[in-house]
C-alpha angles and dihedrals in degrees: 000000000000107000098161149355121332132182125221142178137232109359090011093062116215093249110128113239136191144207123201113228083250089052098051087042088057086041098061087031086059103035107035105221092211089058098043093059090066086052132092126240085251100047087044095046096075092046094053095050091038087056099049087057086064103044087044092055092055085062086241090129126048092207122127106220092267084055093043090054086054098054091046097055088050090054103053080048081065111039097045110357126066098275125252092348084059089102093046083062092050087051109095087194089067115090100167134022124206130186112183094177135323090303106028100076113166136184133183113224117182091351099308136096132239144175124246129198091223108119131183118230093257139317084287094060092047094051085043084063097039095059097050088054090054103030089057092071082040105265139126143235122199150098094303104037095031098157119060129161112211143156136224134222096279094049096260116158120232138189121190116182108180137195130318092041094038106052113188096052135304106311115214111202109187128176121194131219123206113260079234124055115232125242122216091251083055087062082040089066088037088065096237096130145353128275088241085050088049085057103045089052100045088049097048087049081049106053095039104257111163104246129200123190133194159172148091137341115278089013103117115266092129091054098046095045090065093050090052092048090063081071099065122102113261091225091059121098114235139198136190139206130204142143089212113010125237104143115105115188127197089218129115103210097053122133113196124201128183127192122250126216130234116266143233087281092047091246132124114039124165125195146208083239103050084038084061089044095052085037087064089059090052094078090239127194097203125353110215110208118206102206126350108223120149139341091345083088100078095056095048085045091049082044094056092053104040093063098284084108103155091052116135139193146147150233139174113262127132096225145023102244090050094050091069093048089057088047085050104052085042087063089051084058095057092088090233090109096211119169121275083246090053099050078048093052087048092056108032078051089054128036111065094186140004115208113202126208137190133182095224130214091268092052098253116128112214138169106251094179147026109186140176130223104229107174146275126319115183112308085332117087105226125242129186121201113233099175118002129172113255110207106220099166142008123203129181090260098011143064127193132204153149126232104219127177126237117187144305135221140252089231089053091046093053101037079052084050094068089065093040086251094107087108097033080061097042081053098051095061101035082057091056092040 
């Protein structure tokens, strides 16, 4: 709850202002704590204000009525928001959010950071703020459970990594996602990536090839795993697969599922991995895996290959070819000691095509390859490019490129023929040659 002074932005203003301790006594006399967490920002917001009149006409705050809206606004932050980086979630500018500490508040607009002037009270006040986030999905912040992923209302991801692993003070990572979801003609005007590209990818989705994407953190494979699952049919069943969720299908058939840590009594986990297995008893369509990190793969990879094709997921690597040697080594963690040529054979089976993405030095996230997966070569699992990025110049502020098509396999073409798209595909990439 707000105890002292607090400093906003925008709207907020980043005037510093102050409560006495009898004015903070009438406030919570006036306006019940205890009743304003089960209001909305909407419903509060009159109280508070109302409030403020009161206390105001009994000559208890020195503040003019700009001042007092201020002050109310800042309040209701407080009280049910997220404190002073409230207004930074209302930006739709904002796309991340980043407290290092009670003074060092960043944000990332248009794909570059910045520094604000918002501050929070002390390191007190930040980890305050960064146990209502997670306590109200029923975690918990502290010594001896100081990293915790969350989400907010709206669907936001957060990250909170407290002392004593963060030493200078609780550090809140946030990434926003769009109210509305984009669409892949939306990345098309954002110039991350080609129309032919758009429609590749749509018709890949569409006729059930296995894609994995990849790339960096902050690059976009969130984002781009929601456009591709427009794409999908509305009579598929769908499931999907997150530690913290932050997918949102337009299908009607989507089941969605979400891991669960362990608790105080160190019961209870739930993993990606045991979430896929239990995927595989609830008759899916496609499983949609949020981010591929350790032993989980075997089973998506066992999925893909077992009837479940269409089916799409992610992982962090900076290039294609190196995101099948982390799946692979990820395949080497699952405990099932299969031969290097094996784990080769399960990947090169299953994964029709691996999309690469990069959040490049001017802030804008593009697609820099599409690739396939052909086949093995030796020890090497063979890729072959079908659209890449082609760098043509590089500014101080600016890069400039051209998106150009390679080539596309027989195997594509006829997996495409079993939904009549063989020729749209083939289409897709002559128009880019």
């Amino acid at each position: 709850m707000f105890k002292q002074d607090v400093l906003t932005h925008k709207s907020r203003s980043h005037e510093l202002l102050s409560m006495t301790d009898d004015a903070k006594s009438a406030f919570y006399e006036l306006v019940d704590p205890s009743i304003a967490a089960n209001l909305s920002r909407d419903e509060l917001l009159p109280r508070v204000k109302d409030a403020l009149n009161v206390i105001s006409g009994r000559k208890m705050l020195p503040y003019n009525r700009q001042e007092l809206a201020v002050l109310g606004l800042q309040l209701v932050d407080e009280m049910v928001g997220i404190g002073p980086i409230q207004p930074l979630l209302e930006d739709p500018d904002v796309s991340d959010i980043l407290v290092n500490g009670p003074e060092t508040i960043y944000v990332e607009r248009r794909g570059k950071l910045e520094k604000t002037d918002i501050r929070f009270r002390d390191a007190k006040h930040v980890l305050n703020v960064a146990q209502r986030i997670v306590n109200a999905i029923g975690r918990r912040v502290d010594e001896s459970n100081p990293m915790v992923d969350a989400r907010l209302k709206d669907g936001s991801r957060v990250n909170v990594i407290a002392p004593p692993l963060a030493l200078h003070g609780t550090c809140i990572s946030i990434r926003k996602f769009p109210a509305s979801k984009l669409m892949l003609s939306n990345l098309v005007d954002n110039d991350s990536l080609s129309q032919q590209m758009a429609e590749f990818l749509a018709l890949a989705t569409y006729c059930r090839c296995n894609i994995l994407i990849s790339g960096g953190t902050g690059s976009g494979k969130t984002t781009l795993l929601n456009a591709l699952s427009r794409h999908i049919s509305e009579d598929e069943r769908i499931l999907t697969i997150e530690d913290a969720a932050e997918l949102s299908l337009a299908q009607p058939h989507w089941v969605p599922l979400e891991t669960r840590n362990a608790s105080t009594e160190g019961n209870g986990e739930v993993t990606v991995r045991d979430l896929v297995k239990n995927a595989l008893r609830m008759r899916p369509d496609r499983i949609v895996l949020g981010e591929v990190r350790g032993a989980e793969a075997f089973d998506m990879l066992q999925a893909m290959n077992t009837g479940h094709d269409g089916s799409l997921c992610t992982l962090h690597a900076n290039n294609p070819q190196d995101a099948i040697v982390r799946l692979t080594n990820m395949l080497q963690m699952g405990g099932e000691r299969l031969s290097d040529h094996i784990i080769r054979s399960q990947i090169v089976s299953a994964i029709d095509l691996v999309v690469q993405l990069e959040r490049m030095r001017d802030g804008r996230r593009r697609i820099t390859a599409i690739s396939e997966v052909v086949g093995i070569n030796g020890e090497q699992i063979e890729l072959s490019p079908v659209f890449r990025f082609e760098l043509t110049r590089a500014e101080q502020q600016h890069i400039y490129g051209q998106f150009t098509a390679q080539s596309v396999s027989t195997a594509l073409l006829d997996k495409a023929a079993h939904f009549a798209k063989e020729e749209a595909l083939r289409q897709c990439v002559e128009k880019s040659s």
